[in-house]
N, CA and C atoms of all chains as a GROMACS GRO file, in nm:
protein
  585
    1UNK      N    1  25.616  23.409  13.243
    1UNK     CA    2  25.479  23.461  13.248
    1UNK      C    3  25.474  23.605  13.195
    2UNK      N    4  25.578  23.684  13.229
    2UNK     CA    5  25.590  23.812  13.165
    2UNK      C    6  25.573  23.857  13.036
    3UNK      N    7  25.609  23.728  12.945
    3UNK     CA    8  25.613  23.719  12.825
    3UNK      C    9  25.496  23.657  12.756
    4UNK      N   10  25.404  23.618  12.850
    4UNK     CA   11  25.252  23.583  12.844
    4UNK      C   12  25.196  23.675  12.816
    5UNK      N   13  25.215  23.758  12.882
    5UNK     CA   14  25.138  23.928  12.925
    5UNK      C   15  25.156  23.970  12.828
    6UNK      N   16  25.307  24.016  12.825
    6UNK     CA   17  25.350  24.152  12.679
    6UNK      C   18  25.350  24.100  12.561
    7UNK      N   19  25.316  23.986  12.534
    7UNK     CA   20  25.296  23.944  12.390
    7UNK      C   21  25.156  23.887  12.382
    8UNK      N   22  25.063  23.919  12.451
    8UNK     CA   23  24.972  23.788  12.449
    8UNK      C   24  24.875  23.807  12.310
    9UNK      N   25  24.843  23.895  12.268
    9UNK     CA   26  24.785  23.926  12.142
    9UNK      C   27  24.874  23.814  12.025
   10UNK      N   28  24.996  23.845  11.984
   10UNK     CA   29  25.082  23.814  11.937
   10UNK      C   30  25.082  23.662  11.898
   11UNK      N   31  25.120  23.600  12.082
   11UNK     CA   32  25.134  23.472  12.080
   11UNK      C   33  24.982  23.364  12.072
   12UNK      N   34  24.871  23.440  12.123
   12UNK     CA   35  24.721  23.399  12.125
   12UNK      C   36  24.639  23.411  12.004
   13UNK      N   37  24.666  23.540  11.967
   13UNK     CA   38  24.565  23.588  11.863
   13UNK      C   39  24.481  23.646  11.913
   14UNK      N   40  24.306  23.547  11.815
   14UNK     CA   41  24.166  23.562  11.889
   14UNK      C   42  24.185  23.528  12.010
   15UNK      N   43  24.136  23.635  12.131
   15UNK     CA   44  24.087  23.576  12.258
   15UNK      C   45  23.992  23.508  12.294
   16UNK      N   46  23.886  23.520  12.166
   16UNK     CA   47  23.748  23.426  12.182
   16UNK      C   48  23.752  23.281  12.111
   17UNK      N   49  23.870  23.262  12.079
   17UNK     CA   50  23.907  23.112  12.016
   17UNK      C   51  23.974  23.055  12.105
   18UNK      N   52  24.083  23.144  12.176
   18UNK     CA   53  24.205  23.034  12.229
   18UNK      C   54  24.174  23.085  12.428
   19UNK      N   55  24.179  22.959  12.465
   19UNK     CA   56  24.194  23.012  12.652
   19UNK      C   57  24.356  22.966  12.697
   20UNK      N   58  24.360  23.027  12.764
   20UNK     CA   59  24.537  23.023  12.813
   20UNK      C   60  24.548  22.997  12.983
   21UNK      N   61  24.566  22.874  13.031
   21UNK     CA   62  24.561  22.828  13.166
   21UNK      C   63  24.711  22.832  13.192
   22UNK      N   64  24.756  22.925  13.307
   22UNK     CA   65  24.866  22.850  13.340
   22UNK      C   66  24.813  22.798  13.505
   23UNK      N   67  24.943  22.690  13.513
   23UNK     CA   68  24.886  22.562  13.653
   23UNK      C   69  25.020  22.535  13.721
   24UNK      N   70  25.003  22.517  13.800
   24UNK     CA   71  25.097  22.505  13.918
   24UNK      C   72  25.059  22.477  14.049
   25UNK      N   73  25.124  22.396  14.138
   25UNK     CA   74  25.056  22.324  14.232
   25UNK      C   75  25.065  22.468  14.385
   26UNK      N   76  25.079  22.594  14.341
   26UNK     CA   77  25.041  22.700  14.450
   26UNK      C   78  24.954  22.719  14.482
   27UNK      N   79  24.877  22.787  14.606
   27UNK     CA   80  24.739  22.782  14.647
   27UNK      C   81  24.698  22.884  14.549
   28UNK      N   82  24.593  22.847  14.540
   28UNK     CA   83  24.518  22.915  14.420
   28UNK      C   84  24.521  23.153  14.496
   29UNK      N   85  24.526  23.132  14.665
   29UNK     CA   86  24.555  23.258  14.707
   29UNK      C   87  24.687  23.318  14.633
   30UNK      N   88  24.805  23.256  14.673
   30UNK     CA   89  24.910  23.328  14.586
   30UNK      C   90  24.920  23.305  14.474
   31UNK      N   91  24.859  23.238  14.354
   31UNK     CA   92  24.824  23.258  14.235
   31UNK      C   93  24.766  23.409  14.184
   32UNK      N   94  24.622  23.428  14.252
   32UNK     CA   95  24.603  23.569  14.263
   32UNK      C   96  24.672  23.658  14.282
   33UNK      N   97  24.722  23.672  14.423
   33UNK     CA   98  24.792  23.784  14.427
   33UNK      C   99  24.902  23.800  14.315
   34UNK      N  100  24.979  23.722  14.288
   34UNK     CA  101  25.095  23.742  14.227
   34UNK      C  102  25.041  23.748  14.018
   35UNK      N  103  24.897  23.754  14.027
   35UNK     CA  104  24.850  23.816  13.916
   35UNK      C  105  24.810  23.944  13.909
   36UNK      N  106  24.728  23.949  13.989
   36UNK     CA  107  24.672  24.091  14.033
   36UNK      C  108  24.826  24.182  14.059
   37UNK      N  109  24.900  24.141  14.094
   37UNK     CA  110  25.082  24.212  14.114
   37UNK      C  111  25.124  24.265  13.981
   38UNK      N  112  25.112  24.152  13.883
   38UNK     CA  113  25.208  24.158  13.770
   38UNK      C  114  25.085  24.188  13.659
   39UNK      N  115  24.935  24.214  13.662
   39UNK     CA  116  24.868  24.188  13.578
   39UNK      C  117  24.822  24.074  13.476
   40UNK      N  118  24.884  23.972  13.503
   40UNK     CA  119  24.882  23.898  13.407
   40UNK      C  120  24.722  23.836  13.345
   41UNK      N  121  24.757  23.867  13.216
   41UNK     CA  122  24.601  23.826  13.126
   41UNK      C  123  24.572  23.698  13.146
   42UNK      N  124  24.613  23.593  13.213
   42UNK     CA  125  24.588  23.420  13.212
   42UNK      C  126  24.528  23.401  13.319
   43UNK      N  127  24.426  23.309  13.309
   43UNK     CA  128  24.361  23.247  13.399
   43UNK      C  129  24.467  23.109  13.484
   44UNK      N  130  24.450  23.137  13.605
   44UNK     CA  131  24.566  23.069  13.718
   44UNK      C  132  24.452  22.931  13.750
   45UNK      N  133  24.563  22.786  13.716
   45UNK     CA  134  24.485  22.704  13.822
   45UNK      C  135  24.560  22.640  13.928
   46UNK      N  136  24.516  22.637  14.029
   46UNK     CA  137  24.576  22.565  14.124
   46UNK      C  138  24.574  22.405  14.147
   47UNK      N  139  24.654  22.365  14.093
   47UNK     CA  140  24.669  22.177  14.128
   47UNK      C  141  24.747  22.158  14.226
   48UNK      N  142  24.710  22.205  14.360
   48UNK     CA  143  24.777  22.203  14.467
   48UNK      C  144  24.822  22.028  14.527
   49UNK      N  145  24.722  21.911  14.482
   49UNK     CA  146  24.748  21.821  14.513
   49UNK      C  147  24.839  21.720  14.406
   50UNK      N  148  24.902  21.795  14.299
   50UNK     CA  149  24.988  21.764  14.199
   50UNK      C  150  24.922  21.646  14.059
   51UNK      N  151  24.778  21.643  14.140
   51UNK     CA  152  24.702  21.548  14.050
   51UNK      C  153  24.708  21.574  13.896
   52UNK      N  154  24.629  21.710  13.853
   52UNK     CA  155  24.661  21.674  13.739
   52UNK      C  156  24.816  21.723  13.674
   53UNK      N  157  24.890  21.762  13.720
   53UNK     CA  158  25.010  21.750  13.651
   53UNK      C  159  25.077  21.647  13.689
   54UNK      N  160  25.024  21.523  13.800
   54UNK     CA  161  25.097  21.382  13.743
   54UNK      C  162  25.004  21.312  13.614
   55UNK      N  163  24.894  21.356  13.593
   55UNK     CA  164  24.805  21.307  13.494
   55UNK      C  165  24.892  21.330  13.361
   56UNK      N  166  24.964  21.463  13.326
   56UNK     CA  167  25.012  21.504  13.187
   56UNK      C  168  25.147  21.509  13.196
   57UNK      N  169  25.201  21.444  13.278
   57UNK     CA  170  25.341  21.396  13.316
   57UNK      C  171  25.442  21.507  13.313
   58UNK      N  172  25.402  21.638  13.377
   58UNK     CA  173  25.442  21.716  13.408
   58UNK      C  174  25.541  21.759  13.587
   59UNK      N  175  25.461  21.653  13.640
   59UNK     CA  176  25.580  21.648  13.776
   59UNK      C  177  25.670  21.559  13.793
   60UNK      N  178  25.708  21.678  13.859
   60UNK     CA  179  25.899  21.580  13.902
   60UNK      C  180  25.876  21.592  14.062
   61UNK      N  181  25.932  21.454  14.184
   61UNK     CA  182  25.957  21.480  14.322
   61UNK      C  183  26.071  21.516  14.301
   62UNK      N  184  26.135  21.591  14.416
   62UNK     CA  185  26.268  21.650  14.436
   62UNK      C  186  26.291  21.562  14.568
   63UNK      N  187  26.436  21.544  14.549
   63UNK     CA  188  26.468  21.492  14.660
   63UNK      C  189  26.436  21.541  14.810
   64UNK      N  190  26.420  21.675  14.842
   64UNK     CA  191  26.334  21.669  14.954
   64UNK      C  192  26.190  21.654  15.024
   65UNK      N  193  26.146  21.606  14.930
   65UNK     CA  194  26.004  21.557  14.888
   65UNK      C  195  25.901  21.650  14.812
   66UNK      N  196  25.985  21.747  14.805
   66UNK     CA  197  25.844  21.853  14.772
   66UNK      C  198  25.836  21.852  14.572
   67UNK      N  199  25.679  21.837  14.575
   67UNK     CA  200  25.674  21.803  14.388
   67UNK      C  201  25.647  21.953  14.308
   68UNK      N  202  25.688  21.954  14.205
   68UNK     CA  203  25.725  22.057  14.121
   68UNK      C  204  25.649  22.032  13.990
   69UNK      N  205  25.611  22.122  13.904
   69UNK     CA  206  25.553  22.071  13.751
   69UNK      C  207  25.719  22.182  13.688
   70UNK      N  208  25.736  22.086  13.604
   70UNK     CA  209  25.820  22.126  13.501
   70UNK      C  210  25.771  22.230  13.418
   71UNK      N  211  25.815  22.281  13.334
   71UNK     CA  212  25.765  22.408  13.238
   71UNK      C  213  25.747  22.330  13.108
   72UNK      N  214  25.643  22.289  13.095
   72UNK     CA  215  25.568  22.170  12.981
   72UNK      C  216  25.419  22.266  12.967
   73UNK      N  217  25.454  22.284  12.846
   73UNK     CA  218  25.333  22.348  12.759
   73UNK      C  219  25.232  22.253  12.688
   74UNK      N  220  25.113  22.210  12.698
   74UNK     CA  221  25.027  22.129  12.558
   74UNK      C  222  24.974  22.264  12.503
   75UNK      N  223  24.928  22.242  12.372
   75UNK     CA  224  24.817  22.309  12.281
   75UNK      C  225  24.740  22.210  12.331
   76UNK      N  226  24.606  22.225  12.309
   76UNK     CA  227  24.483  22.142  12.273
   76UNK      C  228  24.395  22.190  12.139
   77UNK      N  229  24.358  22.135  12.083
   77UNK     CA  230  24.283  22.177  12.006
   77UNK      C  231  24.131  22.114  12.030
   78UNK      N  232  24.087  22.246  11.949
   78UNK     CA  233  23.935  22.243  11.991
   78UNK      C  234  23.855  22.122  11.971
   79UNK      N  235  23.890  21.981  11.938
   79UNK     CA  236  23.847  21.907  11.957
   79UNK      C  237  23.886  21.796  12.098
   80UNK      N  238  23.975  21.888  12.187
   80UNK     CA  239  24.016  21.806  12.277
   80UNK      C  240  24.125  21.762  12.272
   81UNK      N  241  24.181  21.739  12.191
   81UNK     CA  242  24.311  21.654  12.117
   81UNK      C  243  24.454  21.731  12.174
   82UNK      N  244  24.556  21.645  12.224
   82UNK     CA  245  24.675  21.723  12.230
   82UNK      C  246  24.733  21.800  12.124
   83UNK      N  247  24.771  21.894  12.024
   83UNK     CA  248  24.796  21.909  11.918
   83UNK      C  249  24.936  21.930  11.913
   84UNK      N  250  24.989  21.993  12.054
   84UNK     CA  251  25.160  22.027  12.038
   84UNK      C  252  25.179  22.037  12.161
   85UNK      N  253  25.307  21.986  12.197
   85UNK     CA  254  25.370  21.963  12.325
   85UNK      C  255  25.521  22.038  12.332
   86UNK      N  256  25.501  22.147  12.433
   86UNK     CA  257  25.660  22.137  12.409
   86UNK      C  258  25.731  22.098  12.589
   87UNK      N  259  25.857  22.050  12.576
   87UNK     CA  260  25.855  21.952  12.691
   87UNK      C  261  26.007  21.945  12.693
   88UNK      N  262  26.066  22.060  12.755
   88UNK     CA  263  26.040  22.188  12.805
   88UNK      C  264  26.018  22.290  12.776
   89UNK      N  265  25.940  22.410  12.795
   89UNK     CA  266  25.926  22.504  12.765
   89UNK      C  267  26.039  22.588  12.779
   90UNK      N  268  26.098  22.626  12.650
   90UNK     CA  269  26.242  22.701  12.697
   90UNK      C  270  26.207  22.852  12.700
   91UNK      N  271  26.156  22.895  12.823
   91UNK     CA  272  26.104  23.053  12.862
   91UNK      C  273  26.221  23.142  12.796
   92UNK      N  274  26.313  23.117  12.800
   92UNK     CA  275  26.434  23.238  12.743
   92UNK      C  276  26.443  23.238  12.650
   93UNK      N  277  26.399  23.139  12.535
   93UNK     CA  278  26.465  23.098  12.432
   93UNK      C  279  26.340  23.207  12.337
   94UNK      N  280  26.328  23.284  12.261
   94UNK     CA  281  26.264  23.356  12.216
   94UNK      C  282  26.191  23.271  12.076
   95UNK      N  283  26.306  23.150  12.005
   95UNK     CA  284  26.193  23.094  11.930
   95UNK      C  285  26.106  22.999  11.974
   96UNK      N  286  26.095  22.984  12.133
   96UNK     CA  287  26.000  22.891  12.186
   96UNK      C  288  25.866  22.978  12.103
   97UNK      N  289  25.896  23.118  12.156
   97UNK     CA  290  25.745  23.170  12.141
   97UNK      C  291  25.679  23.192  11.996
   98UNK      N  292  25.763  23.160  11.924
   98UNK     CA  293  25.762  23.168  11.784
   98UNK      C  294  25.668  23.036  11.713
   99UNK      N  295  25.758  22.938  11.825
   99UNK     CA  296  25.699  22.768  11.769
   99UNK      C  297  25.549  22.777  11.857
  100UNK      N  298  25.535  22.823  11.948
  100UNK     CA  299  25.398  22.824  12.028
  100UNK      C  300  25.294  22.950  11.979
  101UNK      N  301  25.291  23.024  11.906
  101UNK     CA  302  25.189  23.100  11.837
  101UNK      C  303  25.169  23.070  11.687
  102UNK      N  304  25.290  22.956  11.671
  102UNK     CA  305  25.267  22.867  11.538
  102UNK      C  306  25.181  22.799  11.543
  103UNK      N  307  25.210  22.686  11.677
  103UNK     CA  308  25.172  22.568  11.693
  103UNK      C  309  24.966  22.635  11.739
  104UNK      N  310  24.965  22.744  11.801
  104UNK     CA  311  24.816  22.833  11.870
  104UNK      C  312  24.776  22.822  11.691
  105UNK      N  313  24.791  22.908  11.622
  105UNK     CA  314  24.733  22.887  11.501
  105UNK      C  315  24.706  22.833  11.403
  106UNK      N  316  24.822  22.702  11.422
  106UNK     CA  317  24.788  22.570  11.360
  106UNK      C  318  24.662  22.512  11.409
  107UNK      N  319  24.660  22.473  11.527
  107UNK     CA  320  24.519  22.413  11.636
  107UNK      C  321  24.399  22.469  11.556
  108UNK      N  322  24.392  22.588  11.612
  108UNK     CA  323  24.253  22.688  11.607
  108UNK      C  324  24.186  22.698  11.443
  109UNK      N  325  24.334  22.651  11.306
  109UNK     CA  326  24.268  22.641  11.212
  109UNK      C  327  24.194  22.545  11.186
  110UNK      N  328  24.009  22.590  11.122
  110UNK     CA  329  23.903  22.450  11.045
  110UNK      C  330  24.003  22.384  10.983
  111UNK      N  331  30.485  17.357  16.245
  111UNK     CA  332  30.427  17.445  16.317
  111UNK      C  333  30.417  17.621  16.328
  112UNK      N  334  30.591  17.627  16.252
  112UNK     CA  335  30.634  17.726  16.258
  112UNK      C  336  30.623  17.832  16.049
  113UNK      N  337  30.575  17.693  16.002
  113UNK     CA  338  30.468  17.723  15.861
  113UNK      C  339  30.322  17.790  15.917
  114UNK      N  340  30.276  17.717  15.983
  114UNK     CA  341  30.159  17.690  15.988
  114UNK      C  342  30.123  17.858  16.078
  115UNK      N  343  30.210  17.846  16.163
  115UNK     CA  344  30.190  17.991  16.216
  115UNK      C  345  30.228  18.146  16.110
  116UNK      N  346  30.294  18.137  16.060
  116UNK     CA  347  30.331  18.221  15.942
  116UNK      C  348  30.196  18.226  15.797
  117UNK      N  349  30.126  18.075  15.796
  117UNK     CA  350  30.048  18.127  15.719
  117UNK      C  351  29.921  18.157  15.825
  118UNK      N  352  29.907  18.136  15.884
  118UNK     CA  353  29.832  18.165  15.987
  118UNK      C  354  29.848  18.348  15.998
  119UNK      N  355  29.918  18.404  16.042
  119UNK     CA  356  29.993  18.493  16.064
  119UNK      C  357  29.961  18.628  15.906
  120UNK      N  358  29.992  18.549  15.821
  120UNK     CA  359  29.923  18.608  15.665
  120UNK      C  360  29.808  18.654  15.646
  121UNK      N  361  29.730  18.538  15.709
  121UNK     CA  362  29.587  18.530  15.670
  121UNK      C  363  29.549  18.642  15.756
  122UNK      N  364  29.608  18.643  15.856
  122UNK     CA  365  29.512  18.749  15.971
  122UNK      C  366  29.527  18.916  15.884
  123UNK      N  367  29.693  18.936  15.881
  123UNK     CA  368  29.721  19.025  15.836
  123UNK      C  369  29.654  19.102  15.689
  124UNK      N  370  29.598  19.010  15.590
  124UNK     CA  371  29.535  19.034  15.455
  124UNK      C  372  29.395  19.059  15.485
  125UNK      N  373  29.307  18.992  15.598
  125UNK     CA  374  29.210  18.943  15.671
  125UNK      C  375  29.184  19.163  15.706
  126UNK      N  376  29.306  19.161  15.776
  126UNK     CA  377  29.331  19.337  15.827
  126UNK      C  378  29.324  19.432  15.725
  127UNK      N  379  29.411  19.402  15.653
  127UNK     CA  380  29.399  19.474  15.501
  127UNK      C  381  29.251  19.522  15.399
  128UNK      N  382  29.223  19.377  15.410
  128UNK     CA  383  29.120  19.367  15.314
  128UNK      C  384  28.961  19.439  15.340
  129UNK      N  385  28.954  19.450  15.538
  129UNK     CA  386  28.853  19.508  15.576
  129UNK      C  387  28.829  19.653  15.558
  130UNK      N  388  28.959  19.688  15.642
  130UNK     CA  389  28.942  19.869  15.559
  130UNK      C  390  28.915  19.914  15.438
  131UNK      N  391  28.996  19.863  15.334
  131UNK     CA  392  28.998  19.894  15.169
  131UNK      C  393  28.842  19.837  15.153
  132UNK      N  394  28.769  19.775  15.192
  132UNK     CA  395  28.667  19.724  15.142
  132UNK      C  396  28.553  19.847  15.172
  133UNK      N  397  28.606  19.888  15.332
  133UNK     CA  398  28.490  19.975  15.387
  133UNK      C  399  28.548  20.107  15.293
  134UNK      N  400  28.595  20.152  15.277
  134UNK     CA  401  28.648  20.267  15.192
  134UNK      C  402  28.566  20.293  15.053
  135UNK      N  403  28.496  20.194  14.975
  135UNK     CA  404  28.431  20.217  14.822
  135UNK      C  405  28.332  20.276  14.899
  136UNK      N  406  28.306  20.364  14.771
  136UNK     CA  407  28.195  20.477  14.791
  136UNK      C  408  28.053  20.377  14.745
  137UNK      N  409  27.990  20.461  14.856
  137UNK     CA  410  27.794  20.400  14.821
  137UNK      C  411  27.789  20.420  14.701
  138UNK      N  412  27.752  20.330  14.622
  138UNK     CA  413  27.650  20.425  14.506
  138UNK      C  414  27.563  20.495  14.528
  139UNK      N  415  27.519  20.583  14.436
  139UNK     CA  416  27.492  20.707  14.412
  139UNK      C  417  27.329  20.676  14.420
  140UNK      N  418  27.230  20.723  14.506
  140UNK     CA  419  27.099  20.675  14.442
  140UNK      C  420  27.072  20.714  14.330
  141UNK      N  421  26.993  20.629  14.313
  141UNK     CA  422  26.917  20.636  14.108
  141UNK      C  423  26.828  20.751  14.117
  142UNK      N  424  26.866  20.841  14.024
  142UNK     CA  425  26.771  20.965  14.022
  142UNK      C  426  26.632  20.903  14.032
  143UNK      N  427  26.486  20.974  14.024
  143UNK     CA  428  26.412  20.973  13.982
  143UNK      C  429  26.389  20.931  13.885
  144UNK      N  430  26.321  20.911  13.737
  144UNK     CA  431  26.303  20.888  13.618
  144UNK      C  432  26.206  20.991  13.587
  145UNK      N  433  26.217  21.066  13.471
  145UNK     CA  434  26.237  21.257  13.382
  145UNK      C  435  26.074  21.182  13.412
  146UNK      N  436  25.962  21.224  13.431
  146UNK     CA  437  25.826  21.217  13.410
  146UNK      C  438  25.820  21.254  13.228
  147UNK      N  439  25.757  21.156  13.177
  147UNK     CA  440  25.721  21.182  13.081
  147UNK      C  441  25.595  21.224  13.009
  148UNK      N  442  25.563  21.361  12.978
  148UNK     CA  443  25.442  21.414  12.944
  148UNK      C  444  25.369  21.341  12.812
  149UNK      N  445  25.224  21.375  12.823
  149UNK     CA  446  25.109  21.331  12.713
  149UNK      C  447  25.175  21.325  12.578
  150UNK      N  448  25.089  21.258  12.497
  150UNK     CA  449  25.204  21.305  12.349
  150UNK      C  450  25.073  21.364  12.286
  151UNK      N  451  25.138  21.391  12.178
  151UNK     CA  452  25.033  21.448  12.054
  151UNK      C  453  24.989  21.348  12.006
  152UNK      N  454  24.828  21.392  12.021
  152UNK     CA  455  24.753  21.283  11.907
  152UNK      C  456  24.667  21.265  12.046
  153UNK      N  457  24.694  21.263  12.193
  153UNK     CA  458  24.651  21.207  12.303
  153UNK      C  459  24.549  21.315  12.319
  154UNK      N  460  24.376  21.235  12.353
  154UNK     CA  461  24.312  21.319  12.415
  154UNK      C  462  24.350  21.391  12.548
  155UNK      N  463  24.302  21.516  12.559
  155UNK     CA  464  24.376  21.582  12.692
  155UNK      C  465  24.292  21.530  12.793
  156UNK      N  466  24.349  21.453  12.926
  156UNK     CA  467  24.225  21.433  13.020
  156UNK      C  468  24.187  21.547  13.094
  157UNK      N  469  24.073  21.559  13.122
  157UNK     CA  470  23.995  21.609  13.192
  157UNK      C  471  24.042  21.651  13.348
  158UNK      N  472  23.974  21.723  13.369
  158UNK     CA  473  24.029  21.821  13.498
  158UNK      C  474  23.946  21.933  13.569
  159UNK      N  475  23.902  21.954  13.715
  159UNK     CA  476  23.830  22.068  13.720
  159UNK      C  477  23.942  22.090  13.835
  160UNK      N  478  24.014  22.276  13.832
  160UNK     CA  479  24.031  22.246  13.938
  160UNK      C  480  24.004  22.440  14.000
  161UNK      N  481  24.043  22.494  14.115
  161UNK     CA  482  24.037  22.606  14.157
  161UNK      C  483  24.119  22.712  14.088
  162UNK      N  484  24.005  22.830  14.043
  162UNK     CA  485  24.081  22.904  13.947
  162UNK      C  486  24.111  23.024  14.028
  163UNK      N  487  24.170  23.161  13.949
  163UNK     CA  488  24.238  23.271  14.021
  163UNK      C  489  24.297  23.364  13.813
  164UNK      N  490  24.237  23.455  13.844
  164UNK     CA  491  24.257  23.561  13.733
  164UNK      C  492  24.378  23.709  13.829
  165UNK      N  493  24.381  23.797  13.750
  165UNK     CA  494  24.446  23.913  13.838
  165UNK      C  495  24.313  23.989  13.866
  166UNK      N  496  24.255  23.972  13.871
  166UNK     CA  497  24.079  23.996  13.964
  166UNK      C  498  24.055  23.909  14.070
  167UNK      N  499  24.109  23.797  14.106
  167UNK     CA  500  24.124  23.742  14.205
  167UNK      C  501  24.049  23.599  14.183
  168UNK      N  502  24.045  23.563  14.291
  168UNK     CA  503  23.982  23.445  14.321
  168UNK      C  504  23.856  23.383  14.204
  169UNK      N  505  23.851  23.288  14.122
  169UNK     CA  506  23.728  23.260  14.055
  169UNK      C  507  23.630  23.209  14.137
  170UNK      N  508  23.478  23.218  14.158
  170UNK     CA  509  23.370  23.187  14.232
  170UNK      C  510  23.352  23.036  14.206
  171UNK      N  511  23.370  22.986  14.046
  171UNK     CA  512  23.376  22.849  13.993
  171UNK      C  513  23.482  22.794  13.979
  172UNK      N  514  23.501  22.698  14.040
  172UNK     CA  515  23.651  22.592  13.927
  172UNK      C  516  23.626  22.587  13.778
  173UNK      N  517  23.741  22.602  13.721
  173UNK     CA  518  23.715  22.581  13.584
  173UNK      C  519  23.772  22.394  13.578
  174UNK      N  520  23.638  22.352  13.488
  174UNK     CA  521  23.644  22.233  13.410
  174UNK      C  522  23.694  22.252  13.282
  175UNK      N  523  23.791  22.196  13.226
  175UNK     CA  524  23.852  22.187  13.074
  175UNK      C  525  23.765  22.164  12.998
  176UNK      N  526  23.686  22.007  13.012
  176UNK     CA  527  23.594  22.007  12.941
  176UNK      C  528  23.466  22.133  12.882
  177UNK      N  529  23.500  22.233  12.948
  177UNK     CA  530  23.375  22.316  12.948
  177UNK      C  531  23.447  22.427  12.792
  178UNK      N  532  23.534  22.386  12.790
  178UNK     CA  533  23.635  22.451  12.686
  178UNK      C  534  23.636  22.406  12.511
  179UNK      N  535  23.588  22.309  12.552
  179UNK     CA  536  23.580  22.222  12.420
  179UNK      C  537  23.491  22.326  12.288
  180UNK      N  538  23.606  22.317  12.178
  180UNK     CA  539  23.543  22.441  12.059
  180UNK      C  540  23.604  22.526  12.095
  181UNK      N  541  23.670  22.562  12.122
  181UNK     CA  542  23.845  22.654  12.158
  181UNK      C  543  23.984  22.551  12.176
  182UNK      N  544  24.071  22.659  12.116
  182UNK     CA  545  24.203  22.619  12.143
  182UNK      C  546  24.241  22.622  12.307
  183UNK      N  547  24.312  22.556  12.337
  183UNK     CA  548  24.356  22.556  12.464
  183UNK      C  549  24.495  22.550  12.492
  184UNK      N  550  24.513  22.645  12.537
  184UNK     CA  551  24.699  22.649  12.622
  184UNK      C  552  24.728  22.602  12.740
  185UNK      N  553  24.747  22.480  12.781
  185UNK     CA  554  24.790  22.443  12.938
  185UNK      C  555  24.917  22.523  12.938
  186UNK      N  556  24.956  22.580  13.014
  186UNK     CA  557  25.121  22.609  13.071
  186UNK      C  558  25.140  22.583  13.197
  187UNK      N  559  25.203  22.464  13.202
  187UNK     CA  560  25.245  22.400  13.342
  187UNK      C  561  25.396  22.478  13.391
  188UNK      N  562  25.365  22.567  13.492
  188UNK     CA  563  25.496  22.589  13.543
  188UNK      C  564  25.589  22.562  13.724
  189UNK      N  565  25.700  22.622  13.738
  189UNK     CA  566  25.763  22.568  13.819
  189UNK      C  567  25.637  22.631  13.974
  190UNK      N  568  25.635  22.744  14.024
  190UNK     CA  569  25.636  22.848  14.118
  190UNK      C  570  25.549  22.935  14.131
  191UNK      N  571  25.490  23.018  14.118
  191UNK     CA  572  25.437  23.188  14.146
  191UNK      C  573  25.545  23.203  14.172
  192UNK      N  574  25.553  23.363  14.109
  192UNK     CA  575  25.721  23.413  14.184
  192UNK      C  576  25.843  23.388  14.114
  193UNK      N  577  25.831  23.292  13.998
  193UNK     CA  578  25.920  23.241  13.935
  193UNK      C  579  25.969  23.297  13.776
  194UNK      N  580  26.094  23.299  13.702
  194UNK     CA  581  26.034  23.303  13.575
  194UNK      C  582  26.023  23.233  13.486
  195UNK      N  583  25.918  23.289  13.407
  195UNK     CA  584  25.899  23.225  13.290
  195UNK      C  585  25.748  23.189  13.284
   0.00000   0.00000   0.00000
């Protein structure tokens, strides 16, 4: 997420073209706080009941029952459409962010 | 009689053998889970409203995806709050 923040121009572009959700099944309370903490420019959603990240096949159960979303990125493009998936998101890997402000400006182009 | 007790006598003994070594193989292993496999490209994204949160706090509205449509959109599904990446 850090790398959301300090690059987000970079990796986004236009802010009035592209919206940037990140989701995770936390209460939407510590979502906040832990934005308002770190600043982060992204809008937080809470899928606390794991619904829609079993919808985009993003959760995994763990053997002690508790469900998790994997670090699975879609693009969408502005017609709705999945346009790029990456599945896993390799957060360390520095040309993830390279292929995902590719894949942001591929979408967003007429 | 004195066959008959000797194989008699065998049988019990292999009978002894065979129970321990048997109880000894390991359980198999349960079967993981199976990797969830995400949307592909080309797939309309479904739809979704759910409770939002900015670093301003709490949103007053859920955001609906659909309400997005005519912009690019970034889902980033992650592990935690608190986590990295």
């Amino acid at each position: 997420m850090d790398a959301y923040r300090d690059q987000y121009a970079q990796l986004f572009g236009d802010t009035s073209k592209v919206k940037v959700f990140a989701i995770s099944v936390d209460p939407d309370t510590m979502q906040a706080a832990w934005a308002k903490e770190k600043g982060y420019p992204v809008t937080f959603l809470s899928d606390s009941a794991a619904v829609v990240g079993t919808k985009y096949g993003s959760i995994r159960a763990l053997s002690s029952g508790l469900v998790l979303d994997n670090r699975t990125l879609f693009v969408i493009d502005p017609s709705g459409k999945i346009a790029h998936v990456m599945a896993p998101f390799r957060e360390v890997d520095p040309t993830a962010y390279t292929e995902l402000a590719e894949a942001v400006k591929r979408a967003s182009s007429p | 009689m004195r066959i008959v007790g000797k194989v008699f006598s065998g049988v019990l003994l292999a009978g002894l053998v065979a129970v321990p070594v048997g109880a000894q193989q390991p359980a198999p292993a349960p079967a993981a889970p199976p990797a969830p496999t995400p949307l592909a490209v080309g797939t309309m994204a479904p739809d979704f409203t759910l409770p939002a949160s900015t670093m301003a706090g709490l949103s007053a509205k859920p955001v609906r995806l659909g309400d997005y449509r005519g912009k690019t959109v970034v889902l980033a599904f992650f592990f935690r709050a608190r986590t990295k990446g």
